[in-house]
C-alpha positions as CSV (number, residue, x, y, z in Angstrom):
1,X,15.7,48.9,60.2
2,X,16.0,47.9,56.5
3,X,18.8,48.0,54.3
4,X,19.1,50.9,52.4
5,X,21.2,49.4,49.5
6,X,18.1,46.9,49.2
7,X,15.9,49.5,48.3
8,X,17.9,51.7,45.5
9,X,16.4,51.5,42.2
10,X,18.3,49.0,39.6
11,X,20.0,50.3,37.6
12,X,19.2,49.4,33.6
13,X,21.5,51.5,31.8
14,X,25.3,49.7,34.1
15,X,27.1,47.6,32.1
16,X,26.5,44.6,34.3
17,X,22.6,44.7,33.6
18,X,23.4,45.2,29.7
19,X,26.1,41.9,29.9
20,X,23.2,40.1,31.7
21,X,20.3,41.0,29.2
22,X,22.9,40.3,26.3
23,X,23.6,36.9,27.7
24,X,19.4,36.3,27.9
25,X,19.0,37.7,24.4
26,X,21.4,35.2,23.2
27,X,20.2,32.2,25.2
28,X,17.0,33.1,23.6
29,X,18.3,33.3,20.0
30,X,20.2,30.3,20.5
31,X,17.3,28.2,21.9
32,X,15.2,29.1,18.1
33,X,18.3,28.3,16.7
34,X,18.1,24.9,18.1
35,X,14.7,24.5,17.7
36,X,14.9,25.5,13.7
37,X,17.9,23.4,13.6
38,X,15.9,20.1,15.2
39,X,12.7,20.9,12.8
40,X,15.4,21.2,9.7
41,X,16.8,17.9,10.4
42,X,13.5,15.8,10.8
43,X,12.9,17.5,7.3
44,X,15.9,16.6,5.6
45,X,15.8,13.1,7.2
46,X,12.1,12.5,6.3
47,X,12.9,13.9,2.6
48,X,15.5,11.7,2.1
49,X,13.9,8.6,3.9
50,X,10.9,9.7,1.2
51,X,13.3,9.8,-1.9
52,X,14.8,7.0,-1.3
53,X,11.7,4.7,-1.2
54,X,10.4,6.9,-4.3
55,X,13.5,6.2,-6.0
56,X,13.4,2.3,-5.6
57,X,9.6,2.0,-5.7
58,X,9.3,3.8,-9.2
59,X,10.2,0.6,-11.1
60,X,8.0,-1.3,-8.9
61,X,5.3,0.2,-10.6
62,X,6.7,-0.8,-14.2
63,X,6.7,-4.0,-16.0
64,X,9.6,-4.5,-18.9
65,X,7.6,-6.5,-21.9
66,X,9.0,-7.7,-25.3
67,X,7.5,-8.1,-28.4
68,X,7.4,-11.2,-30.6
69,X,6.0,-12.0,-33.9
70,X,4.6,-15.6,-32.1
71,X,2.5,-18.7,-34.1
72,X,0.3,-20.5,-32.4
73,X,1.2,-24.1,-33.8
74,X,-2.1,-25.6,-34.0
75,X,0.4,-28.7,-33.4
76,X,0.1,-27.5,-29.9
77,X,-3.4,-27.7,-29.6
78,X,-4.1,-31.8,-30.8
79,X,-7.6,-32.3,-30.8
80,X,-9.3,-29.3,-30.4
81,X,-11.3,-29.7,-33.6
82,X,-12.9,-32.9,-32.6
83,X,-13.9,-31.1,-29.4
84,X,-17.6,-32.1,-28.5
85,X,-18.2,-28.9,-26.5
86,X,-16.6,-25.9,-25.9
87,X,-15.5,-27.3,-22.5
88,X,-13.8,-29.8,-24.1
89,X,-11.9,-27.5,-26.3
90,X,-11.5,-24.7,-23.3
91,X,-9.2,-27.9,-21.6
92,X,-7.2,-28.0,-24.8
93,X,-6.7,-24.7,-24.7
94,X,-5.5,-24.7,-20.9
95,X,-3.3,-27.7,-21.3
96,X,-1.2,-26.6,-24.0
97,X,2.8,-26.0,-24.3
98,X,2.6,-22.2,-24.6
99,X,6.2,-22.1,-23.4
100,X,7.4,-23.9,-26.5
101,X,5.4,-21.4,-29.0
102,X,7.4,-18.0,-27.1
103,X,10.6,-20.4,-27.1
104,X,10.1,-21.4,-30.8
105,X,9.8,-18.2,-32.2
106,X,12.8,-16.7,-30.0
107,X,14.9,-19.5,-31.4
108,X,14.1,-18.1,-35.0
109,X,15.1,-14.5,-34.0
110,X,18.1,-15.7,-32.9
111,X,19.2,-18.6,-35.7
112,X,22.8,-18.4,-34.0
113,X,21.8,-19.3,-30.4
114,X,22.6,-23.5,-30.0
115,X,23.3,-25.4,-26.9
116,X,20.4,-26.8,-24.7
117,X,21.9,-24.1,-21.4
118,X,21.6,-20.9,-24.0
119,X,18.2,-22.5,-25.7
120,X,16.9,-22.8,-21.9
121,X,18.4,-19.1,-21.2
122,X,17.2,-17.4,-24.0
123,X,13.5,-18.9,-23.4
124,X,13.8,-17.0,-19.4
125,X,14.3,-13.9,-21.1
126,X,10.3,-14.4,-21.0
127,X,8.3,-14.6,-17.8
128,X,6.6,-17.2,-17.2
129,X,3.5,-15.0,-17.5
130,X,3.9,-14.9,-21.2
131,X,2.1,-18.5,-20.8
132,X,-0.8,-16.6,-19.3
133,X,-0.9,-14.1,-21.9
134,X,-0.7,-16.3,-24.7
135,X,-3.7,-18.5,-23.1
136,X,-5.6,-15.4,-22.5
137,X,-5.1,-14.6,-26.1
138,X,-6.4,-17.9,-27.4
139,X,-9.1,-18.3,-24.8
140,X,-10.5,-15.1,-26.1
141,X,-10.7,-15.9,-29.7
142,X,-9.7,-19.6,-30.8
143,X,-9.0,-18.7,-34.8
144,X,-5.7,-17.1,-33.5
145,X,-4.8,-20.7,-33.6
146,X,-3.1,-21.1,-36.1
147,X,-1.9,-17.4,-37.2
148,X,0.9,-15.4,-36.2
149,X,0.3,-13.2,-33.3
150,X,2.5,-10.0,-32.6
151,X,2.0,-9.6,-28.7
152,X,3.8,-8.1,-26.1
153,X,4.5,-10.8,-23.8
154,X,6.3,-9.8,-20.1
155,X,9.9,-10.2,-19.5
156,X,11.4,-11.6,-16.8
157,X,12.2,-9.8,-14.0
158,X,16.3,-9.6,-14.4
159,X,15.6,-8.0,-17.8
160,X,13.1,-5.7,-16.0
161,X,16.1,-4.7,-13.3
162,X,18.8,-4.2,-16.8
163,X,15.9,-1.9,-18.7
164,X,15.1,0.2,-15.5
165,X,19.0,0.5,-14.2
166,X,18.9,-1.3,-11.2
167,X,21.0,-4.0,-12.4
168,X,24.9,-2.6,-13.6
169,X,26.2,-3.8,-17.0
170,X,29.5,-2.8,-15.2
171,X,29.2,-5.3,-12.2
172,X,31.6,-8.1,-13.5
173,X,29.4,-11.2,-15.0
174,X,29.7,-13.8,-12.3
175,X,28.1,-11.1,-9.5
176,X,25.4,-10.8,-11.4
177,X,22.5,-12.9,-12.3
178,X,21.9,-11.9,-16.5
179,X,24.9,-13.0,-18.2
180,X,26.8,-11.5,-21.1
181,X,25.4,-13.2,-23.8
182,X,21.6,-12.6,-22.2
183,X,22.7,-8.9,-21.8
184,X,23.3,-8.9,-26.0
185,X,20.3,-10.4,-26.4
186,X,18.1,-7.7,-25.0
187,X,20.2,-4.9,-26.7
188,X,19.6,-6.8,-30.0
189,X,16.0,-6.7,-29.0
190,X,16.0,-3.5,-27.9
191,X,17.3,-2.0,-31.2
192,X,14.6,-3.5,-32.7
193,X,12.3,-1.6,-30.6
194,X,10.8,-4.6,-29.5
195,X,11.7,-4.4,-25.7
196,X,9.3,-1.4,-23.8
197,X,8.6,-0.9,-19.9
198,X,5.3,0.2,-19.2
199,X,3.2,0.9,-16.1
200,X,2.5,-2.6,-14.3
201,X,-1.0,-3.9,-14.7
202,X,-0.4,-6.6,-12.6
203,X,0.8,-5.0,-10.0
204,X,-2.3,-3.6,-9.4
205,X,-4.7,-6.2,-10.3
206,X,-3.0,-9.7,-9.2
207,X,-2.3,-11.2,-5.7
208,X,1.2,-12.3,-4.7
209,X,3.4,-14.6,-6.9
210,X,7.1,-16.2,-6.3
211,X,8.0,-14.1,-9.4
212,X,9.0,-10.3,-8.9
213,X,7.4,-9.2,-12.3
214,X,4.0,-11.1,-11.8
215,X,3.6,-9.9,-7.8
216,X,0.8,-7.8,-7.0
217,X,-1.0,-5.9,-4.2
218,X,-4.5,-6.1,-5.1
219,X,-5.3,-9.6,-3.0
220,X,-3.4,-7.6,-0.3
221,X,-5.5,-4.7,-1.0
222,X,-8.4,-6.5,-0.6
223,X,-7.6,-8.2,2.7
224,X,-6.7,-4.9,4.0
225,X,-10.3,-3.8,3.1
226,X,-12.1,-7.1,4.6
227,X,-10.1,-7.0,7.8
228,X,-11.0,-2.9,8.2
229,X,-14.5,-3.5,7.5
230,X,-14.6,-5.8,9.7
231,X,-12.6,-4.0,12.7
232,X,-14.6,-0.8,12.1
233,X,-17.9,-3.1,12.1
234,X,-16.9,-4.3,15.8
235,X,-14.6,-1.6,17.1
236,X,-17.1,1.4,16.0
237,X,-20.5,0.6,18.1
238,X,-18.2,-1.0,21.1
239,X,-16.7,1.5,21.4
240,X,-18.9,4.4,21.1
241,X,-21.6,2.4,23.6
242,X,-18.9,2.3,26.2
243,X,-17.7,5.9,25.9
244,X,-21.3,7.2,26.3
245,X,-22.0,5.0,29.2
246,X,-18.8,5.5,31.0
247,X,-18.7,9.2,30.4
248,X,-22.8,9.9,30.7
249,X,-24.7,7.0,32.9
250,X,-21.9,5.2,34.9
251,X,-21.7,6.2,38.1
252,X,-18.6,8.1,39.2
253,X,-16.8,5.3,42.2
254,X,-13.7,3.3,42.5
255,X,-15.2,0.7,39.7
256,X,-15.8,3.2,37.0
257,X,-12.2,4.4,37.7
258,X,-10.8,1.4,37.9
259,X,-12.4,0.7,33.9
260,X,-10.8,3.6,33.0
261,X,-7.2,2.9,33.9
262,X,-7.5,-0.3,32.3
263,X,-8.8,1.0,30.0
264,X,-5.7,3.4,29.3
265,X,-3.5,0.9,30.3
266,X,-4.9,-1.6,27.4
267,X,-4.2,1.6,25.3
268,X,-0.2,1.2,25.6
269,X,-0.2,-2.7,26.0
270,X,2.4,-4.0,22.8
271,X,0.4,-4.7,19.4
272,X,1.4,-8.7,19.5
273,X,-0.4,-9.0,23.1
274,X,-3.2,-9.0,20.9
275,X,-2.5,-10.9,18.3
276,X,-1.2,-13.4,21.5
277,X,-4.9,-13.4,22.1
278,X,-6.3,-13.7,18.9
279,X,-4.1,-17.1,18.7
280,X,-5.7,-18.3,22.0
281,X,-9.4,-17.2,21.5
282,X,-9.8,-17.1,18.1
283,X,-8.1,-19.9,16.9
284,X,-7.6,-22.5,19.6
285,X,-10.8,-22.0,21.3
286,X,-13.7,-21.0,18.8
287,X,-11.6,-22.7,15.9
288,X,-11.8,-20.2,13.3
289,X,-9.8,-20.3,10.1
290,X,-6.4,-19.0,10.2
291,X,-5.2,-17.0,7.7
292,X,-8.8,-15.4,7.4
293,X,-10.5,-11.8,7.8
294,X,-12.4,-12.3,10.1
295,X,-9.7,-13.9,12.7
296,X,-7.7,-10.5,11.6
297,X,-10.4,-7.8,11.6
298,X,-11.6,-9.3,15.4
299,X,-8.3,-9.3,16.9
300,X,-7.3,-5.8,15.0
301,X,-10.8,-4.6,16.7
302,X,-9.6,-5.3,20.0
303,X,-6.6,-3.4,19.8
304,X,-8.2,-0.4,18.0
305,X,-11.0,-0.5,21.2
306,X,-9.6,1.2,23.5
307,X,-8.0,4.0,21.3
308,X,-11.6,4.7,19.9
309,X,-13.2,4.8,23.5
310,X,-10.5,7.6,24.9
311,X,-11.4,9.6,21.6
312,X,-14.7,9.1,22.0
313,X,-14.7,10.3,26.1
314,X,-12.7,12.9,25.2
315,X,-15.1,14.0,22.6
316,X,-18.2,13.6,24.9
317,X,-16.2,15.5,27.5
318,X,-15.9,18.6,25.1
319,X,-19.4,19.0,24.8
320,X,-20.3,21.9,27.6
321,X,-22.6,21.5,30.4
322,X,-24.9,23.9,29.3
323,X,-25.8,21.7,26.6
324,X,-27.0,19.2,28.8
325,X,-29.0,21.4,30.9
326,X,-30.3,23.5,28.3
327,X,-31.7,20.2,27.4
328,X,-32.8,18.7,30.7
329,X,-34.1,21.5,31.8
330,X,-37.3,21.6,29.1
331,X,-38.2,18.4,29.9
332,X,-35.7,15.6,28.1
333,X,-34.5,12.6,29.9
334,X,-30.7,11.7,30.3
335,X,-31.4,9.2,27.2
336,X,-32.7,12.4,25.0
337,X,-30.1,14.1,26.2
338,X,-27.1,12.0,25.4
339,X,-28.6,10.2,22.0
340,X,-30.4,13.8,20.7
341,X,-28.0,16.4,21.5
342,X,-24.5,15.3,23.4
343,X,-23.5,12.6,20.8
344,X,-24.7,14.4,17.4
345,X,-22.1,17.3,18.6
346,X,-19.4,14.7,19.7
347,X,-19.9,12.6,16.5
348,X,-17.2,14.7,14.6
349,X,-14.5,14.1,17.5
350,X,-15.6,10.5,17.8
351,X,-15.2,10.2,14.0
352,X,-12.1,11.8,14.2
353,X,-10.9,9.0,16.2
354,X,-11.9,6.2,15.2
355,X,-10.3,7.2,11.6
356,X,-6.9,7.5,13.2
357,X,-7.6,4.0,15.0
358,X,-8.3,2.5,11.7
359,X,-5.3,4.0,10.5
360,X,-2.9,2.7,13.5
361,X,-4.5,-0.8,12.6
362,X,-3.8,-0.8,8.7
363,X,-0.5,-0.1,9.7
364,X,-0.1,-2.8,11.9
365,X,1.9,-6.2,11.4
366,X,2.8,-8.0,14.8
367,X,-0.9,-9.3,15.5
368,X,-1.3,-10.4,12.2
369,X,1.3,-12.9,12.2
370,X,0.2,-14.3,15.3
371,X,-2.9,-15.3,13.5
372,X,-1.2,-16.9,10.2
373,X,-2.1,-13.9,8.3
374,X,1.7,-14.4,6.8
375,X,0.7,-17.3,4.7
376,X,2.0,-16.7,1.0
377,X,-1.8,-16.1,-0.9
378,X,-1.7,-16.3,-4.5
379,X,-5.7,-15.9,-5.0
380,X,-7.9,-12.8,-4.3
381,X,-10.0,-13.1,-1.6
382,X,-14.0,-13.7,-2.3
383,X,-14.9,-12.7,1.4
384,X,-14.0,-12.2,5.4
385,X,-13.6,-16.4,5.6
386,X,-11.4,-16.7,2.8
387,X,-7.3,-17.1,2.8
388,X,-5.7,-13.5,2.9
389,X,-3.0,-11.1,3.6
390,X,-2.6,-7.4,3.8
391,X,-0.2,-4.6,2.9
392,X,1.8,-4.8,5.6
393,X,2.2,-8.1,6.0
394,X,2.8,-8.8,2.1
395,X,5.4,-5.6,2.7
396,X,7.3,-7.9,5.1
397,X,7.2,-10.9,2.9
398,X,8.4,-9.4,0.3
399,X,11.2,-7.7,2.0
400,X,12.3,-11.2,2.9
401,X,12.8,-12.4,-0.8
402,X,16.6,-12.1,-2.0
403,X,15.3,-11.0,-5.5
404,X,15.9,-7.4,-6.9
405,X,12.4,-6.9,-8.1
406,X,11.3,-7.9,-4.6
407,X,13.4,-4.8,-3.4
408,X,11.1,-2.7,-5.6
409,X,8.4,-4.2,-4.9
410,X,8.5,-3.2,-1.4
411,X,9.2,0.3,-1.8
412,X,6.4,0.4,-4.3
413,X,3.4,-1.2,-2.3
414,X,5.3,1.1,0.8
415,X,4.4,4.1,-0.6
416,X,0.8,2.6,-1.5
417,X,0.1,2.2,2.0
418,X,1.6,5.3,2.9
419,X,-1.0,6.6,0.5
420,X,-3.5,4.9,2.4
421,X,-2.5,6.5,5.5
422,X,-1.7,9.8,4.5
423,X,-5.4,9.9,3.0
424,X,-6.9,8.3,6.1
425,X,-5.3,10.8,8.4
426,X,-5.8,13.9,5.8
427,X,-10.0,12.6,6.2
428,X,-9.5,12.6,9.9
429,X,-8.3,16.7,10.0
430,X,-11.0,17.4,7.7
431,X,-13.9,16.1,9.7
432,X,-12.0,17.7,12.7
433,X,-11.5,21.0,11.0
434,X,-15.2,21.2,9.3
435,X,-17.5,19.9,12.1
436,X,-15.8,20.4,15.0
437,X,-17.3,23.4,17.2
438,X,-15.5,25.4,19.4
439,X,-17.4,26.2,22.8
């Protein structure tokens, strides 16, 4: 006979059942509580990691220049009227002192400057660009020779880090690399209005230098866009050609399982396993120049390989049946089929992929060195055989230099390649948003 206790109704409305519900209510409440409490402090977190690099990156993107009344001392240039050619006179004009025309003319701005150590640390206040510009400036018209020239000529990079705040006038004068007499030098120049900071041409138009306000990204840039190329070129049909096979034509046994899994497995392996291999093959065996593209875009195409085949299989897999035997049954072959209907509708999923693939392998550092893609590369790169770095790699050099303006340099070409992500990823969610179909 059954319990009769066991079958009376419960009982809602006792105060036992209200404690219990209470207690659930809460747990509930305090479980969103956590939850908003986690999301809030990723945000704040990732704001402030944000801010900070902002903060230090701004004057990465600046350059501190200051302006001097300079003449170019045809003294300088001895024998460039009895040139024979204008190849003649172009070595002239390469050869020449431009260090003593900035120095000269900073010595007559400041008549009460003597002793060879304050001559020599007055001349620094210039970078050692201002040779460059002053060549550039003759090359392009020799009558300046001659004349007196007001140009803008770039300062070096502790008077950049004194105009943009990042060095302290109040840290005492033997912690810190500008002196007091080099400090009053730049205020007397700055009253003048002759000392300005500007957005950094160079920064985004020259390769690397061993001279904070000179250093660029662009020949990083650029071998960041040969080595993509490159992997994409590789990666892309590989990969594609193997999803479509494994997931359409290969025939479902142990084999074609055991592909996958290693497949997957290859997936997770660590980034330098490949760049382990890129040394071996690459290098040792087939002999190809280190430092190069091509090593870099190969071995950066093997690790993005099997990220773009599980995208692509996945992609192929969302494509319903009936699509296939819609198509089979008037008449196609399993060739029409896959190449004329399945792939076309998996393309945007496959795209999808491969962007984020290309994005994992910008990012990436660890397989690069492997290769001697951390050589210091002062010259752009003319091609996928040519001497290059890329962004993150010059990132990591950079962050190895004890200089100030290094510090900001880093931050600055950081949030260039998170730029470059960001935008890669944003393309990736629209393709996925605007052509994907839902079945």
């Amino acid at each position: 006979m059954s319990n009769p206790a066991a079958q009376q109704p419960t009982n809602w409305m006792s105060d036992d059942m209200q404690r219990r519900i209470k207690r659930r209510y809460a747990a509930d409440t305090r479980f969103k509580f956590y939850g908003i409490g986690a999301i809030g402090l990723a945000m704040v977190i990732l704001v402030l990691l944000l801010g900070s690099i902002i903060v230090r990156g701004i004057p990465g993107f600046m350059q501190t220049q200051i302006n001097l009344d300079v003449y170019i001392n045809p003294a300088k240039f001895s024998g460039i009227e009895q040139a024979a050619t204008p190849e003649d006179a172009e070595k002239i004009i390469m050869s020449a002192d431009y260090t003593a025309l900035y120095r000269d003319t900073l010595r007559e701005r400041f008549p009460e400057v003597s002793g060879r150590s304050d001559i020599v640390a007055l001349s620094r206040l210039i970078s050692s660009g201002g040779r460059e510009t002053l060549r550039n400036l003759v090359l392009a018209d020799q009558s300046v020779i001659g004349t007196t020239q007001d140009v803008w000529l770039p300062a070096a990079g502790d008077v950049h880090s004194l105009a943009t705040g990042s060095m302290s006038r109040e840290t005492p004068e033997g912690e810190r690399r500008l002196k007091d007499n080099e400090i009053s030098w730049v205020d007397q120049l700055e009253a003048d209005g002759d000392v300005r900071t500007v957005l950094s041409n160079d920064f985004f138009t020259k390769g690397a230098s061993r001279e904070p306000e000179l250093a660029g990204i662009w020949g990083a840039v650029v071998g960041s866009f040969l080595t993509l190329i490159v992997t994409l070129l590789i990666s892309f049909p590989i990969g594609v050609a193997t999803a479509v096979y494994l997931e359409e034509f290969a025939p479902k046994n142990r084999w074609s399982d055991l592909i996958e899994v290693n497949i997957n497995n290859l997936a997770a392996v660590p980034s330098i396993v490949y760049g382990l291999l890129g040394l071996a093959i690459f290098l040792n065996v087939f002999h190809l120049p280190r430092s190069a593209p091509l090593v870099g875009g190969m071995t950066l195409a093997l690790m993005t390989l099997p990220t773009i085949i599980i995208a692509a299989r996945a992609a192929l897999k969302a494509v319903p049946p009936s699509i296939r035997d819609a198509a089979t049954g008037l008449g196609a072959s399993k060739v029409q089929v896959t190449f004329h209907h399945v792939l076309p509708l998996a393309m945007p999923g496959v795209l999808t992929g491969t962007i984020i693939g290309m994005a994992q392998a910008l990012g990436e550092t660890a397989p690069l060195l492997m290769i001697g893609m951390v050589a210091f590369v002062v010259d752009i790169p003319g091609g996928i055989m040519d001497a290059s770095t890329v962004l993150p790699v010059q990132i990591f050099l950079w962050a190895d230099f004890p200089e100030k303006g290094f510090e900001e340099k880093t931050a600055a070409a950081i949030l260039i390649l998170l730029t470059f992500l960001i935008l890669m990823n944003a393309i990736a969610v629209f393709l996925r948003s605007r052509f994907e179909r839902k079945w």
